[in-house]
Kinemage of the C-alpha trace (Angstrom):
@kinemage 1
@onewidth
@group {chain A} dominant
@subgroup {mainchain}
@vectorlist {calphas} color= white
{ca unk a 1} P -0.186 4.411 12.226
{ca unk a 2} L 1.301 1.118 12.233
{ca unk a 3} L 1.569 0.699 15.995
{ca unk a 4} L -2.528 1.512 16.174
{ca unk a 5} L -3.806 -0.330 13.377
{ca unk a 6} L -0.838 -2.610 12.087
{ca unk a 7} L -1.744 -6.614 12.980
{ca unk a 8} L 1.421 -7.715 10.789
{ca unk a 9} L 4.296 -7.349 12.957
{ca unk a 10} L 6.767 -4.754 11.322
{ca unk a 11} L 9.382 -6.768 10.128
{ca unk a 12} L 7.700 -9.067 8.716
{ca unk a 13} L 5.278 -6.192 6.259
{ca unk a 14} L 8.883 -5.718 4.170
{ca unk a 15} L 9.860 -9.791 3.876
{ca unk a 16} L 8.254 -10.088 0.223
{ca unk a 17} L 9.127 -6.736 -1.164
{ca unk a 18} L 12.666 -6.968 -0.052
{ca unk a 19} L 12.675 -10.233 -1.953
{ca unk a 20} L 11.334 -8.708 -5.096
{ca unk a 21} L 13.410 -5.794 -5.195
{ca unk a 22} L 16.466 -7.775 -4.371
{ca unk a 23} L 15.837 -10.741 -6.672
{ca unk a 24} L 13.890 -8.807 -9.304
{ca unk a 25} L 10.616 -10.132 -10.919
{ca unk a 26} L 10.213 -11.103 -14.170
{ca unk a 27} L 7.935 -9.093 -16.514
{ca unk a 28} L 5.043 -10.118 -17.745
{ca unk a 29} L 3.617 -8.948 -21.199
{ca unk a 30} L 0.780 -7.085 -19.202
{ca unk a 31} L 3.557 -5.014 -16.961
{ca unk a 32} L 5.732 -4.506 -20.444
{ca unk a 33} L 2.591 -2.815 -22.387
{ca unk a 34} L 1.154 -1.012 -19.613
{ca unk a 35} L 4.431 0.899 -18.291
{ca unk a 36} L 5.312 1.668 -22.419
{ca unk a 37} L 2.246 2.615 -22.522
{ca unk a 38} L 2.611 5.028 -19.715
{ca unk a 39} L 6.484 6.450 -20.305
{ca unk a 40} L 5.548 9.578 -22.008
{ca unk a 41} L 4.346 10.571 -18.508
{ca unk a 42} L 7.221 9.311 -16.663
{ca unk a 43} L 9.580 11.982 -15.034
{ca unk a 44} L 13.378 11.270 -15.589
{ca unk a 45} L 12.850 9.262 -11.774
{ca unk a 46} L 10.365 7.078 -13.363
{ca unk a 47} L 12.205 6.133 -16.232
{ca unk a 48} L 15.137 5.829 -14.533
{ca unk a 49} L 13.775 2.952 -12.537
{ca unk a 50} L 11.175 1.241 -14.564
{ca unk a 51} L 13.577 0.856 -18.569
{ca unk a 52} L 16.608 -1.055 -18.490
{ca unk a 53} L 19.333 1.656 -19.957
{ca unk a 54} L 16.273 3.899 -21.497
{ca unk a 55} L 15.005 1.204 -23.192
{ca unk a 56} L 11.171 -0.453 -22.640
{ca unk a 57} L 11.736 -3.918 -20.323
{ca unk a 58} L 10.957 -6.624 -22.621
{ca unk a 59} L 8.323 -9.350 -21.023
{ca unk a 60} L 10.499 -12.555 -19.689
{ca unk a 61} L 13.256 -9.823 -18.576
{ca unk a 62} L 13.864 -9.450 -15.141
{ca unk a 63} L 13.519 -6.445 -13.075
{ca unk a 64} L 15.405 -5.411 -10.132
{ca unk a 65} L 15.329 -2.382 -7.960
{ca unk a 66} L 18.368 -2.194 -5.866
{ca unk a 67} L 17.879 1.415 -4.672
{ca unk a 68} L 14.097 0.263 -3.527
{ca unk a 69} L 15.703 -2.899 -1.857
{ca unk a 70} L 18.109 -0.188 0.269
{ca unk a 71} L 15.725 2.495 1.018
{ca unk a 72} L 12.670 -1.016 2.129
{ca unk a 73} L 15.812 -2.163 3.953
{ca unk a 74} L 16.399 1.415 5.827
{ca unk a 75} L 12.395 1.571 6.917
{ca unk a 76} L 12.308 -1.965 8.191
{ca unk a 77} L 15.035 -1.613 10.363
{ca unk a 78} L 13.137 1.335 12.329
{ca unk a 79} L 11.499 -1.844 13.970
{ca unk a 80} L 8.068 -0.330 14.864
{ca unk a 81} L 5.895 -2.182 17.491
């Protein structure tokens, strides 16, 4: 799809979320109530990557998804044109 419609070249599409899965964002009070809010419907996947050690993020912590930053890391590097 990406070599028919895509106008950002491919590399490029995964510079910013590489960054924030790498680095991590911090979380904002909005982001904190929303995903409590939404944990009772979170698989053991989902809570696995969105609490720090099964417990809520607080807002001002910083998240980081290493596992996203591989698997971002793995598609970008199939280089589509």
């Amino acid at each position: 799809m990406h070599k028919k419609y895509g106008k950002i070249p491919w590399t490029k599409l995964f510079k910013r979320p590489l960054e924030l899965a790498h680095k991590g964002f911090q979380v904002s009070g909005e982001w904190a109530a929303n995903t409590n809010e939404a944990m009772s419907r979170f698989n053991s996947g989902g809570k696995k990557h969105f609490t720090k050690k099964g417990r809520q993020y607080l807002p001002g912590e910083t998240l980081q998804q290493k596992p996203l930053a591989k698997a971002l890391e793995k598609f970008k590097q199939q280089n589509i044109k």
